[in-house]
N, C-alpha and C positions, 0 to 999 in steps of 0.2 A: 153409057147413054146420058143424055144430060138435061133430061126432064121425067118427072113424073109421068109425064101424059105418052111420052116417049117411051118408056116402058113399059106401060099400061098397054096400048096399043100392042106393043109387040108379044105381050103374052095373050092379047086376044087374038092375034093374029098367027099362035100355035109353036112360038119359039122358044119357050121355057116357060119358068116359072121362077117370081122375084117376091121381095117383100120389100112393102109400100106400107107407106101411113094410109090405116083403115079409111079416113074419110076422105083420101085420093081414090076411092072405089066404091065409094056406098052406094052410086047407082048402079054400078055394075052386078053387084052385089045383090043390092033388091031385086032388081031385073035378071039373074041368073046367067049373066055374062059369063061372070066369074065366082070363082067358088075361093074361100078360105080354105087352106090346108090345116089340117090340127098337127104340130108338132111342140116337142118338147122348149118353152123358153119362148114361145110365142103366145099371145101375143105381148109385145115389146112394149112397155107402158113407159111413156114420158108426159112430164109436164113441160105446159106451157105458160108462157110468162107475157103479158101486156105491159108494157116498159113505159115510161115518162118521166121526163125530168122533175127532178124535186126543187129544183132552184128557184120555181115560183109555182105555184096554182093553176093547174090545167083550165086552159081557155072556153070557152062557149063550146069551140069547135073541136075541139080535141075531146069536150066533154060529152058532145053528143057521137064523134067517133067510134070512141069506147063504149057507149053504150047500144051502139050498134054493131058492135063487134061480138061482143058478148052475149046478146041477144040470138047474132046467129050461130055461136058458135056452140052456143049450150044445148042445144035440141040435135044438134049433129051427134055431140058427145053420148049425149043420155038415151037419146035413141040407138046409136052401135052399143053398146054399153047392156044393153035390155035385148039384143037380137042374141 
């Protein structure tokens, strides 16, 4: 399948069962859509990286980008994280 939302969908939809990055589901999730299984090596913890050229000084725009990135992405984190 060749989206997240694409297989999201089809396990709501009663065709198996897949592993998805947590916050591809946190409404599902809150809402009781969908349930986490507990198995062994899950969950699969990676980081993530916010990238920028270093060859000059992020712009205005770039600089308020990032901090709107990061703003939303940390309460996603820290909330799945605390459930």
């Amino acid at each position: 399948m060749s989206s997240n939302e694409t297989i999201k969908q089809s396990v709501l939809a009663g065709l198996g069962i897949a592993i998805l990055s947590q916050h591809t589901i946190a409404e599902e999730l809150h809402g009781g859509r969908l349930v986490a299984l507990k198995a062994a090596g899950l969950p699969i913890v990676r980081q993530w990286f916010l990238l920028y050229p270093t060859a000059e000084p992020p712009t205005g725009a770039s600089r308020v980008v990032h901090d709107q990135i990061v703003s939303l992405v940390r309460p996603i984190f820290e909330r799945n994280l605390s459930d």
